[in-house]
N, C-alpha and C positions, 0 to 999 in steps of 0.2 A: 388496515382497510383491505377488504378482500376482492378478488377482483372479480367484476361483474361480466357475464358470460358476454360474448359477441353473440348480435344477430345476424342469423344467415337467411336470405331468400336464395333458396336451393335452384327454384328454377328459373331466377337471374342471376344465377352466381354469383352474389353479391353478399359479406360481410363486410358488419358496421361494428365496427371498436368502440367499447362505452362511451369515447368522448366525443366518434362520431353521431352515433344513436342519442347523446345528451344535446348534442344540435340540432338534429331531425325532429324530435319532439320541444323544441323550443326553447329548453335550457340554457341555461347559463354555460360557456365553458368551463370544464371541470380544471382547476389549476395544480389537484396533488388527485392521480389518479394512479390507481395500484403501489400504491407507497411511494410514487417518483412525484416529480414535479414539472411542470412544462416550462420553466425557465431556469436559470440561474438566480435573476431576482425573484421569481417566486417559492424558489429555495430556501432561497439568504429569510425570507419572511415567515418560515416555519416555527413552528412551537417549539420550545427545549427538548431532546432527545432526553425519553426517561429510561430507558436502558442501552448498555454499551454488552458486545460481544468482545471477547479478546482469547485467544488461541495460548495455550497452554502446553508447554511439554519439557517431559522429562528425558529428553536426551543431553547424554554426557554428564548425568547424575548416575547417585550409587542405587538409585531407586525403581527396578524393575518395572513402571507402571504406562498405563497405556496416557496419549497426550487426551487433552479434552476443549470442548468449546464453555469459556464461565458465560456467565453473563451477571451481569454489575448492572444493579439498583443507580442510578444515577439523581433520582429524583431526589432533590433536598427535601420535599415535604415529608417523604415516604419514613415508615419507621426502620424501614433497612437500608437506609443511603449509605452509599462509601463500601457497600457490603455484597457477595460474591453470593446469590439468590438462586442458582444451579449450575448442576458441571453437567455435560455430557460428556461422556467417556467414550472413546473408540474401545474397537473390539480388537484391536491389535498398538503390538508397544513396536516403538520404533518408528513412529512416522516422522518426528518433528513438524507438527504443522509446524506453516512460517506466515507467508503470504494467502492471504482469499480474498473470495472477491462474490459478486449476488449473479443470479440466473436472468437479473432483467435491471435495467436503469435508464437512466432519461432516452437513450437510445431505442427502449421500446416502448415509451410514454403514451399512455391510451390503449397501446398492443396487451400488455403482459404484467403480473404484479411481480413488484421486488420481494419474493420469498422465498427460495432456497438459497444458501449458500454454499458455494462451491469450494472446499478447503481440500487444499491439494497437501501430501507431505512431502518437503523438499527429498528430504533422503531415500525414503522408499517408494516415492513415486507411484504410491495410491492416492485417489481422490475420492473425498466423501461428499455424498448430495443430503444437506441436511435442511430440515425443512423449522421454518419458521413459523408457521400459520399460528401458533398460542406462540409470541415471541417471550415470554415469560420465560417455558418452558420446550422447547425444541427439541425436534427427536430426529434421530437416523432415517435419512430414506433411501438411500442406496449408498453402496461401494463399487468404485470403478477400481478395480486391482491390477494392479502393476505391469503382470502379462499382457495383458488387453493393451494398455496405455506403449507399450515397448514393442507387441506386435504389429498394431494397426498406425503406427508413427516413428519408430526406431529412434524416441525420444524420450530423455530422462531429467528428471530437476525441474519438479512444473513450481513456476513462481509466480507472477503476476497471472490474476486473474479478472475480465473486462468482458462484458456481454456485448454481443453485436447486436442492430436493431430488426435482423432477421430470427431472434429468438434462438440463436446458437450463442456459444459462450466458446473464449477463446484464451489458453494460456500460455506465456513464456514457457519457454525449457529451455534450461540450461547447458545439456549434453545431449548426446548423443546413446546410442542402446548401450555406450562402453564406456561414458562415463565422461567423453571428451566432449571439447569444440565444435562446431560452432552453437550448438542447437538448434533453436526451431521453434515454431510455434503450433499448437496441438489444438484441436477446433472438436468440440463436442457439441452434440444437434439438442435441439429444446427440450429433447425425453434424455438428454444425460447419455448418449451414446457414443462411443470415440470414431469420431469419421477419419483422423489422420491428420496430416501435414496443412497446415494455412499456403505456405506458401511458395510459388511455382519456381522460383529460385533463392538458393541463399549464396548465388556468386558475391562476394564480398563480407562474406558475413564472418568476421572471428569470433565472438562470445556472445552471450544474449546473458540480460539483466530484464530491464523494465522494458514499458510498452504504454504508448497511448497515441490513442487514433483523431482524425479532425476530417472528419465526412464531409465539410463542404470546400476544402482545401485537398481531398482527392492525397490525404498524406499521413503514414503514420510515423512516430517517431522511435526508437528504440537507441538503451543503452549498453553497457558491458561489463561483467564483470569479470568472470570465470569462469571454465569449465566444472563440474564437480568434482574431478578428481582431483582439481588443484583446491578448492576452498574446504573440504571435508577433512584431512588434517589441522587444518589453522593457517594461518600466514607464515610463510618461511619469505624472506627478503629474495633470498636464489629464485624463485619462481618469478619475483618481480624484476628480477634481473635478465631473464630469461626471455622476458618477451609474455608470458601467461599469464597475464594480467590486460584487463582493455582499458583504451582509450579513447575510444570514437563514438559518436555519434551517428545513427543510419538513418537517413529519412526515406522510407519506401514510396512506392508510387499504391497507394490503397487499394486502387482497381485492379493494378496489374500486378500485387501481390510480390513485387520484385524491389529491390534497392534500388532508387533512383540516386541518389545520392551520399556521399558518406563524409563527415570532416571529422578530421584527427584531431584533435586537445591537446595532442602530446604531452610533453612532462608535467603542464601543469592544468592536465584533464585526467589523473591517473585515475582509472577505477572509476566512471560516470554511474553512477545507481538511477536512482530516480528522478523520472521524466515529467514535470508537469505542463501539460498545455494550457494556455488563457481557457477557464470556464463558457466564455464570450464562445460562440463557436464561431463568430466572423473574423475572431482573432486568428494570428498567425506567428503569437510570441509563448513564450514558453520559458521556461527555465529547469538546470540540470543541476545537482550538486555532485562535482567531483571528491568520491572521500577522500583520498589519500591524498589529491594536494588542497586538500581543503581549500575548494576555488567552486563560487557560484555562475554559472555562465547562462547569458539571457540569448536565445534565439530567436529566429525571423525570416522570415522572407523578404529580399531584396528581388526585385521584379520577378524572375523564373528562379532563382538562385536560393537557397537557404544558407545562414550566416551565424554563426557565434561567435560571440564575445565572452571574454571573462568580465564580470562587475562586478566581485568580489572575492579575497581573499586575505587570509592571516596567517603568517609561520608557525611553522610546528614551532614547542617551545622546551626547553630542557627541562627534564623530572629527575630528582635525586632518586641513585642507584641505577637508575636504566643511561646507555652508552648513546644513543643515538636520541635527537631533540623527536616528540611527541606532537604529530601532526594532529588537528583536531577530528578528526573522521567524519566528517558529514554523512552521516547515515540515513537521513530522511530529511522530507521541503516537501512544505503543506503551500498551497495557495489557496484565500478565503474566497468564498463565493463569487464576491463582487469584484476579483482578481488585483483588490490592491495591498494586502499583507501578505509579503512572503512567511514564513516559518522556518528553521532548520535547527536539527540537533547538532552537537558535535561531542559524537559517544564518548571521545578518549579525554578533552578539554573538561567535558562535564557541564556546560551553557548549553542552550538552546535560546536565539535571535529572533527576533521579528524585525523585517524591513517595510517601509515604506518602497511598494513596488508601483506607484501611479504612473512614475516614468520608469518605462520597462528595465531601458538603458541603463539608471542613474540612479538605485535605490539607496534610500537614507535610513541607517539603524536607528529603530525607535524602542529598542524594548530588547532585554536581556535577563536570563535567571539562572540561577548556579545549582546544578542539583547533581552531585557527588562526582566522579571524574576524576583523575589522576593528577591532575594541577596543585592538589590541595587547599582550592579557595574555597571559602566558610561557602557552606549551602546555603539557600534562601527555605532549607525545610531543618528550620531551627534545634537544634537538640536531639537531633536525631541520624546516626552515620548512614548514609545511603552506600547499598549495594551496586555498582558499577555507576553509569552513567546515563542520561539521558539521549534513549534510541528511537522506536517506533514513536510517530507523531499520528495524531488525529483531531479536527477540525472540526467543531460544529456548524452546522448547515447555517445559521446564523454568524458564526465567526468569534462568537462570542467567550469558547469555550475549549483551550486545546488541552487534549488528553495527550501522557506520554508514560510510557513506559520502558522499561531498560535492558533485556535483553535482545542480542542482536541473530547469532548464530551459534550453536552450544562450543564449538572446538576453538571459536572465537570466542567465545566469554571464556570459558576455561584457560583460555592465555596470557586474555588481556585483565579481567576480571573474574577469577575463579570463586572469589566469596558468593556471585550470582547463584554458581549449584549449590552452594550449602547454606546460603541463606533467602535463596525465590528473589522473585523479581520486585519491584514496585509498580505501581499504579497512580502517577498524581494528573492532575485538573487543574489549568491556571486557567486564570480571568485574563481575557484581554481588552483593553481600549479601541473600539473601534472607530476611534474618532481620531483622537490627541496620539493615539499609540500609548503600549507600555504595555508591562503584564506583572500579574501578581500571583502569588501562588497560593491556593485556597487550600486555605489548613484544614477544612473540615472534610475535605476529601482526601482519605486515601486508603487505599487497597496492598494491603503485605501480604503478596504471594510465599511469603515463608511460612506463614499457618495455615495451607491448605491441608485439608482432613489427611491425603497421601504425604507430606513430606513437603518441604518444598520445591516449588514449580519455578519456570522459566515463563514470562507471559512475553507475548511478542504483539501483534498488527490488532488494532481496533478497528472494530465497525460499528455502526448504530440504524434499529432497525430499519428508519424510515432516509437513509443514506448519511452519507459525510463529503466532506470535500477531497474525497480522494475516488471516489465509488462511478460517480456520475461522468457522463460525455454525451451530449447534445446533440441532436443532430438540423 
């Protein structure tokens, strides 16, 4: 859907946003305006997503080529389902796209359409503005190059990407212009410009990972992982020994741009990745998954105070030949629309979980599936040996449909799973139960990133054009 101009009376200073101009003239409120949706449940009540985006790239492969954006046929009617329907290609090698994220979401609902997306490369710390208006076929609309992003923010590692409902877009970084601690957050304006720095201090701040904000709770949340110069070799123990590794949790004060608060996880919050807030925006619970001690922990506000709890966790577990027991790595947690299945992968284990999260406190496993991982239990994708484990997670706006895919970070696959570079990534689509719970894994969906036209690819973060459950924040 394209988005319809606002009306201005110039000489009452006055603009009217389609959904307010759709009430002016008598209409019905519009409830999916510029690709977004004006609720959670009127999300969760969307049509099947008929195509998926997924970020592509060949770093720490023998294959000189630049990363690209696919985009995958998703529609079962279609006579190309299951199948990779165009690449766009950058115009430079070396980026590692990772993380992205859209120029507009429910945060600008009625303001702005959900149609560029902002794909930042972790390692070379350029970001591309690529536009979607034929989502079929999407083409480059600008580069923000490295210089720009290091001079105007002395910021490197852009990861998490989240639009604000002022029509700017805002992303994590990792490091610093050298590569270290703490990082920072990088705020570019609605023409795709680098304004600098988000925020007015990072007193307390050791590492920056994820990010996500809750406008009527005046709060954002963020997690840690590493600086870049510690994760871009691969994982050495020594560093985690060392103290360069995070553990905390930051809850900013939104307005005032500063840490208001911080709780440590300690040993068994090692490494918090992703942060998801209840979709409800009047909520105030949330959940984190620590990878390294494979521990799910549910947050909250207790009167002025924020609070975590661990509500889940499983020991690492011994693998023949390796000396040291096999944590399961929690490397992604999807929550469904209607905030009551959680989701999580666990890269190293090779499962991926769905909970019963109705009580935020007290989630009850309802559903589990084995898809490759170093445990060596039979896969639920029959007859077929799977390339690494189940990593990146994706959600359909209905719930009804998580996409996963299995590379994580290339010097990290190369240690943990090196078959990833020489054999691409996978692509699968389970069913879920959105009633009873359970999941099942839909055999007529799947995508082998080992026979892309280049060699094989690494695919990493999904999107879908008209959002997912990871894209949106309400305001």
């Amino acid at each position: 859907m394209r988005r319809l101009p606002s009306l201005c009376f110039v000489a009452l200073g006055v603009c009217l946003t389609p959904l307010a101009l759709s009430r002016l003239m008598g209409g019905e409120p519009q409830e999916e305006v510029g690709r977004c949706y004006a609720s959670p449940l009127e999300a969760g009540k969307s049509p099947p997503e008929k195509l998926a985006y997924v970020v592509a790239t060949y770093a720490g492969t023998d294959r000189h080529k630049p990363d690209y954006l696919a985009v995958i046929d998703t529609d079962p009617k279609s006579e190309t389902y299951s199948r990779v329907v165009h690449r766009l290609k950058m115009p430079y090698v070396g980026d590692e796209l990772h993380h992205y994220g859209w120029n507009a979401c429910a945060s600008c609902y009625g303001e702005r359409e959900r149609r560029f997306l902002v794909i930042p490369g972790l390692v070379s710390s350029r970001i591309y503005i690529v536009d979607t208006a034929n989502p079929r076929e999407p083409s480059l609309h600008k580069v923000i190059e490295p210089k720009e992003v290091i001079d105007k923010s002395k910021l490197t590692g852009p990861h998490t990407v989240h639009c604000l409902s002022d029509g700017r877009i805002m992303i994590s970084m990792l490091g610093d212009e050298k590569g270290e601690g703490p990082g920072g957050f990088l705020l570019l304006s609605d023409q795709f410009e680098v304004e600098g720095g988000w925020a007015t201090s990072l007193e307390g701040m050791h590492y920056n990972y994820d990010f996500w904000y809750q406008p009527r709770h005046n709060v954002m949340v963020s997690s840690e992982w590493a600086a870049p110069n510690t994760i871009r070799p691969g994982f050495k123990p020594e560093d985690l020994k060392a103290g360069k590794y995070g553990h905390r949790l930051q809850f900013w004060d939104w307005s005032e741009k500063r840490i208001a608060q911080t709780i440590d996880l300690g040993e068994s919050g090692m490494i918090p990745l992703e942060v998801r807030f209840h979709h409800d925006p009047q909520s105030t619970h949330g959940f984190v998954g620590a990878a390294l001690s494979s521990t799910i922990w549910h947050w909250f506000k207790d009167g002025d105070r924020w609070k975590a709890d661990k509500v889940i966790e499983f020991p690492a577990q011994k693998v023949e030949g390796l000396d040291s027991p096999v944590p399961g790595l929690i490397t992604d947690v999807v929550l469904s629309m209607d905030d009551r299945w959680l989701y999580f992968s666990d890269w190293l284990h090779g499962d991926i979980r769905q909970y019963d999260v109705s009580d935020p406190a007290k989630p009850k496993l309802a559903g589990q599936v084995w898809l490759g991982g170093l445990l060596g239990k039979p896969s639920d994708w029959e007859g077929k040996k799977l390339a690494g484990g189940p990593q990146m997670l994706q959600l359909s706006l209905d719930g009804r449909r998580l996409y996963v895919s299995s590379s994580l970070f290339s010097s990290w696959d190369n240690q943990f799973y090196p078959e990833i570079g020489k054999r691409g990534s996978f692509l699968l689509q389970i069913d879920c139960d959105t009633e009873k719970g359970g999941m099942t894994l839909n055999k007529r969906f799947s995508v082998d990133f080992g026979k892309e036209p280049d060699g094989p690819v690494r695919a990493h973060e999904i999107r879908f054009p008209f959002g997912d459950s990871t894209s949106d924040i309400w305001r």
